[in-house]
Structures are given as structure tokens and as C-alpha cells.
N, C-alpha and C positions, 0 to 999 in steps of 0.2 A: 549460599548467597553469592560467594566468590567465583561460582560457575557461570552463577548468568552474566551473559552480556550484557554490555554498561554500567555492571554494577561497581560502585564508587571504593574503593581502600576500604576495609574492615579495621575499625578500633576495638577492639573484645577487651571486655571489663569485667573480673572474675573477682568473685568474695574473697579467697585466699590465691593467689596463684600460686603454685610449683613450677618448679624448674620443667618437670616434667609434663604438665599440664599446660605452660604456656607455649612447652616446643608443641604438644599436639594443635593447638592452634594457629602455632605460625604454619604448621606443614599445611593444614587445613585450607589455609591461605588468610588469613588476619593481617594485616600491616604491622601491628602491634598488641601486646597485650598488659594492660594496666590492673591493677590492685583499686579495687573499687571501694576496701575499706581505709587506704593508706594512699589516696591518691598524691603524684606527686609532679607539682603545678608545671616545672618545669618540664618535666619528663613529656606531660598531657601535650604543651606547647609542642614542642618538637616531636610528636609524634602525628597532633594536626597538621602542622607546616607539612613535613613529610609525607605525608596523605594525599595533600592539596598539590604538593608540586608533584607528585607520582600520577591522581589522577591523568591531568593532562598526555601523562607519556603511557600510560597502562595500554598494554597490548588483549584483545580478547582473551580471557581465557581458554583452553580448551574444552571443549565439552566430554561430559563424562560418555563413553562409548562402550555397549557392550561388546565384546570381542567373541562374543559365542556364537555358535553358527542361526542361531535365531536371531541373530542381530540383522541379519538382511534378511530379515520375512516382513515385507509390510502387507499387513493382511491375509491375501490369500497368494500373494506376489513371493517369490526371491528375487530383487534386485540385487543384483551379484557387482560389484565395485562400489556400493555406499556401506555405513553401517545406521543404523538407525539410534537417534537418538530420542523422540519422544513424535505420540500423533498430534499433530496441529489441527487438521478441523477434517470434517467429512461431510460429504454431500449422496445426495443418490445417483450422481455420477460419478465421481472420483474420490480419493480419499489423498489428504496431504499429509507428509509427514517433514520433518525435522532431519537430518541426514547429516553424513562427513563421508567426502570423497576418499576413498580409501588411497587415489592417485595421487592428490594435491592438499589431502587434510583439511580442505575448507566447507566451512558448513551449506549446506544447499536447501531448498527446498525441494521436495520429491512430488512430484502429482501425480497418482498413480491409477487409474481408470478402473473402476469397479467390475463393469463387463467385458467379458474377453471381445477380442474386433470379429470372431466368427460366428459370435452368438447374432441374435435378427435384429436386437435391439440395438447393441452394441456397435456392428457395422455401424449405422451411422454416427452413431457418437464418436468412434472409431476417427472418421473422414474428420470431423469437426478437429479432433485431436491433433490428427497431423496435419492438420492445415495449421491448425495453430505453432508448432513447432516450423512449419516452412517458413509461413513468414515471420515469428521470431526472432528465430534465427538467422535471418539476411539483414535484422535491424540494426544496429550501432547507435545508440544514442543515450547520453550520459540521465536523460530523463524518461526512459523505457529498459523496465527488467531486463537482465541478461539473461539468455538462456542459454547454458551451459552444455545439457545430453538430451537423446531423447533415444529410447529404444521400445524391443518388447522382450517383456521376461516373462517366462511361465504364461502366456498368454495373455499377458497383461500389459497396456503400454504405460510406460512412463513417461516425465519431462522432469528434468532435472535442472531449477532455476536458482537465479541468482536470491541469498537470503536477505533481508535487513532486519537485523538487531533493533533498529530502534522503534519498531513495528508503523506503522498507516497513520493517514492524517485525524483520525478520532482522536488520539492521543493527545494531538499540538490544539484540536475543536474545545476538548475539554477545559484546555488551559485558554490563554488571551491570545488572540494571531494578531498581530498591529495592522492598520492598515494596509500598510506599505509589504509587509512580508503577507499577505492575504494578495496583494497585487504582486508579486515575483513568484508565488507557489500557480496564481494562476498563469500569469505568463509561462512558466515554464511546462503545465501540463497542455495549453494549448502549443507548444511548441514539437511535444512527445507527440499530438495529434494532428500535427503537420507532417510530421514523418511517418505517424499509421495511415493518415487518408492518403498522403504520398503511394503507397505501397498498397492501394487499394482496400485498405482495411478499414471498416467503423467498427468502434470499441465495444459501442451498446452496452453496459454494464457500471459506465463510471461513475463512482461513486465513493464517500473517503475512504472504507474501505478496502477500494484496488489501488490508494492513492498512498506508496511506502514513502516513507524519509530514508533519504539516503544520506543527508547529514540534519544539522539543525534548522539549513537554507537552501535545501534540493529536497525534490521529488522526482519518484520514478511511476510511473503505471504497470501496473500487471495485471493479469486475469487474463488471457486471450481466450476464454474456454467460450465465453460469448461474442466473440468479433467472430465476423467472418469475412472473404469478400467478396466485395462489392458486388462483380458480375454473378457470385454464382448464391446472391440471397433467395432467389425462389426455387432454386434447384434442393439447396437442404432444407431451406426451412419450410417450404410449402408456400410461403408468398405470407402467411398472416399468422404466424405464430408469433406470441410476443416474448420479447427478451430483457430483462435489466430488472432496477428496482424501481417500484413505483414510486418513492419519494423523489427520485431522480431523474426520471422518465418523462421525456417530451411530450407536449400531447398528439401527435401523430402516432407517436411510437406505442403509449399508451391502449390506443384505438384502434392499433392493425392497420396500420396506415403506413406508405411508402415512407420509409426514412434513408437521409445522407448526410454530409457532414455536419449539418447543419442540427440534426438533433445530438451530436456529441459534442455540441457548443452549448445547447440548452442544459446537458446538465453538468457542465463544468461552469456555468450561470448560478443552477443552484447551489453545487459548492460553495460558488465565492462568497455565494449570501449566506450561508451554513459557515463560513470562516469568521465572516465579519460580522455576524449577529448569535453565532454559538446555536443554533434553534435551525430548523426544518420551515419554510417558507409556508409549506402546503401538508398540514397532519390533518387525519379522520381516522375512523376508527374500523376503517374498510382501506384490502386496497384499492378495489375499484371507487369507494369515495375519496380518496388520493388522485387518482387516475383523473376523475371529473373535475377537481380542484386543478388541476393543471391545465387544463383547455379552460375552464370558467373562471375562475376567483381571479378578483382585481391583482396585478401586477402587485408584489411585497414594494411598502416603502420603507424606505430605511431612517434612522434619528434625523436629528439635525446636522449633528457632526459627521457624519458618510452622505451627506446627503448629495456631495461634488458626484458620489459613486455610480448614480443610478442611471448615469448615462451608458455606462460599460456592463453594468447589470442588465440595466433592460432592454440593448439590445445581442444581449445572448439567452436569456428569457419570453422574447417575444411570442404571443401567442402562435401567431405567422410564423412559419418558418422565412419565407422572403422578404420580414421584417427583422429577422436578424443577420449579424454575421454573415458574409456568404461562405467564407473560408477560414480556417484558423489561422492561415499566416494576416489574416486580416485583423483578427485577436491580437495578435501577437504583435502586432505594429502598434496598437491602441493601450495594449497594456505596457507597452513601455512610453507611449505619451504619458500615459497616469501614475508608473511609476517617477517618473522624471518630474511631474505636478505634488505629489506626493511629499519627495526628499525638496521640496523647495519650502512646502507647509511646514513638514518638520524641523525644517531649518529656519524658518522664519520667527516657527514658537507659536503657530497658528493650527 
């Protein structure tokens, strides 16, 4: 437990302790270790206190690392400068893993391309890859993944990105998002999507998901594996293939239909309603009867008490794309009118 990241001070509580069995727990990494037939009240105090003010300061631990030479094989891959420390997810085009820079000792995430780039398939998937490492990598922005490396190893390419420990915004959906931080999570992903449509990029894919915590009150986006740009979308994709997830898909987008920025404001729309109401605006039991509730089914409304919201809701949801948003610095201007509305409600007691 003391391995994982964020994990809080460990109190370990043994039936009998020994001298020698509580050293193995401290080494283990415990905070402390107490006598749980002979508890002793003061001792328990100050070993909580102690807990609580160390949280605050706890540095990651390090992750446990094989050191064997199978520790850089992900897959069918040697990525020669990481080691591998466990697989995080896999798709039929790449496969992600868990990693430490053997240069800098910081944890990364590894995305590593299933098909080598000379195979028929692959080629293209290939292009889509390193497009996504180019522009990436010329981004800079505290609310867009870093990406660290990118190469090819054994025929395989990799992207070597930035990790977050406190994993994607499901985590924060599950629990209560306040209003007002439901309005600063989206302000600042439509501000990450000022600087991708900047740089010719739509994200097509967003969804919470690709949406990390970078602390308790930032987000960042990743996934480039679906953006592409702009000028060259019928060059790879053929003009009408479709991209993203259907709960979160515009309905242009959904239909094979031209999309711009303005469908990566539609589903940073439903986000926001997915923040603020914990729940998916548009479920069936198809995706394409997903897909059809997004072009058809009445606009979601929201309680009484969000109901100031549905102004910023539903012009990033609009059926219309020329009904919504035109731009995301345009979001981003409105979403800090409402957070500024917002901290005046909170502070009023309203």
C-alpha cells in the first residue's frame, strides 16, 4: 500500500508486536506500529498527529522496479531508457504501460503502438502517431499532458508522457464536484482547447476519461491518439470515418459529418452536465441510439438550484453547431463570467 501513489501514512496494528516484527513494518514503510491488544492512548494520539502532519509533506514513493533485463520489454517492444513497472490498459492499436525513466527516475506513461509503422496497417496508424508527438510536443500548457520522448524501438513506436497519480476526472464524477469547481475544471479544459485549436488540432475524443487531475483544482487533457489536424482530416481519415465516444459525441460528429472546434465544445458541454449532475445527459442501450439522442432528445435540464447554469450549458450543447460557441477563447471568457457569479452566490449563502 505504501507504494502507491497518494497513499496516506500507514498505522499497522499487530496482536502482539516484536521488536523485530515492528522493525519489519517500519522498513515496509508503516508510520508506526501499535499493539492492538494493549493499545496505548497516548502513543495512538501522537502517532495520528504525526500521520496528519507528514501527510501533507509525503514525497511519492518510489515505485517498485524490476531491474532485470525483461523489465524493458513491453510486449513485443524493448524500450531501452525506461523500466517497466506494471500494464495500464491496451487497445487494438497501442498498448500503455506504467514506466520510470531510467535518466530522471520519474514515472511516465509509455504508449507503445501495437503494429510496427512498415506493416500496411500500421503505416497509417504510424502517421496518426507521429503527428501526435509533433504537435505534443511544441504545446506548453499547465492544462495539456506533457510529453516527454517519443522514438522507435524494435519496430515499434513509442510516446513517452507525462503520468498523474491521482488518475482522470471519473474519480472527482464519482464523488460531489461543486458548482463553482464544475465551472473552473471547465474553464480550464476549454482553455487547454484554445491552445490545441490554436495549433490546428481538434481533440475528437474528449471525454472524462482523457480529462487527468493534475492536482485537486487542475486538469490536463491527453489522448492525442484521436486529434488530428485540421487541414489534413480527409487525407487520413477518408473524409467520414468517425472518431470519439458516443456518449460524448456531437451530433455532426456522430453522423459523419464535417466537424471544427465547435464540436470539441459540445462535448466539453456534456461534461460539464456529467460534473454537475454525476449522470450521462443521453444513455440507450445502442451506440448508435446514443448517437440519435444527440441530434434528437430535448436539450437535458438541469434542478432548480443549477438552473442559473443552462445558459453556458446549452450554448456548448446546442443542436446547431452555429448555435453554439464559436470559439473556445469564447468559453473561456463566459466561464469565468459564471465563475465570478458563482463565488458571489457562495458568498452570499445563496
Amino acid at each position: 500500500m505504501s507504494r502507491r501513489n497518494g497513499c496516506p501514512p500507514v498505522i499497522y496494528l499487530m496482536s502482539e508486536p516484536t521488536p523485530e516484527s515492528e522493525e519489519a513494518a517500519l522498513a515496509a514503510g508503516a508510520h508506526a506500529c501499535l499493539s492492538k491488544a494493549r493499545i496505548d492512548h497516548v502513543r495512538l494520539i501522537a502517532a495520528l498527529r504525526g500521520a496528519q502532519s507528514r501527510r501533507g509533506q509525503q514525497q511519492p514513493p518510489k515505485p517498485r522496479v524490476d531491474d532485470s533485463p525483461r523489465a524493458t520489454r513491453c510486449g513485443d517492444a524493448t524500450i531501452r531508457g525506461y523500466r517497466l513497472v506494471n500494464q495500464i490498459a491496451e487497445n487494438p492499436v497501442s498498448s500503455v504501460y506504467l514506466a520510470q525513466s531510467e535518466r530522471s527516475g520519474e514515472q511516465v506513461v509509455l504508449k507503445v503502438l501495437r503494429q510496427p509503422p512498415d506493416d500496411g496497417a500500421g503505416a497509417k496508424t504510424f502517421d496518426r502517431f507521429l503527428r501526435e508527438y509533433q504537435i505534443a510536443a511544441d504545446i506548453k500548457h499547465p492544462n495539456v499532458a506533457r510529453v516527454h520522448d517519443f522514438g522507435v524501438s524494435d519496430d515499434h513506436a513509442f510516446i513517452a508522457m507525462e503520468y498523474f497519480p491521482l488518475g482522470d476526472l471519473r474519480t472527482s464524477i464519482k464523488s460531489v464536484i461543486q458548482p463553482l469547481q464544475a465551472l473552473i475544471f471547465l474553464r480550464q479544459m476549454a482553455e487547454a482547447l484554445v491552445v490545441l485549436h490554436g495549433a490546428g488540432v481538434l481533440h475528437r475524443d474528449l471525454k472524462p476519461g482523457n480529462v487527468m487531475l493534475r492536482d485537486e483544482n487542475s486538469v490536463a487533457l491527453i489522448d492525442y491518439g484521436l486529434s488530428k489536424q485540421i487541414e489534413l482530416d480527409a487525407a487520413i481519415t477518408g473524409g467520414v470515418e468517425i472518431f470519439g465516444t458516443p456518449y460524448y459525441m456531437s451530433p455532426e460528429q456522430g453522423h459523419g459529418k464535417d466537424t471544427d472546434e465547435r464540436s470539441d465544445i459540445y462535448s466539453l458541454g456534456i461534461i460539464f452536465y456529467e460534473m454537475l449532475m454525476r449522470r450521462k445527459p443521453y444513455v440507450a442501450g445502442t451506440p448508435m441510439q446514443v448517437i440519435y439522442k444527440h441530434a434528437h432528445s430535448p436539450l437535458p435540464e438541469l434542478p432548480g438550484e443549477l438552473k442559473h447554469m443552462e445558459g453556458i450549458l446549452y450554448n456548448c450543447i446546442a443542436k446547431e453547431p452555429a448555435r453554439r460557441y464559436a470559439t473556445a477563447e469564447r468559453l473561456v471568457d463566459v466561464a469565468k463570467e459564471f465563475e465570478r457569479d458563482e463565488l458571489e452566490r457562495e458568498s452570499a449563502g445563496r
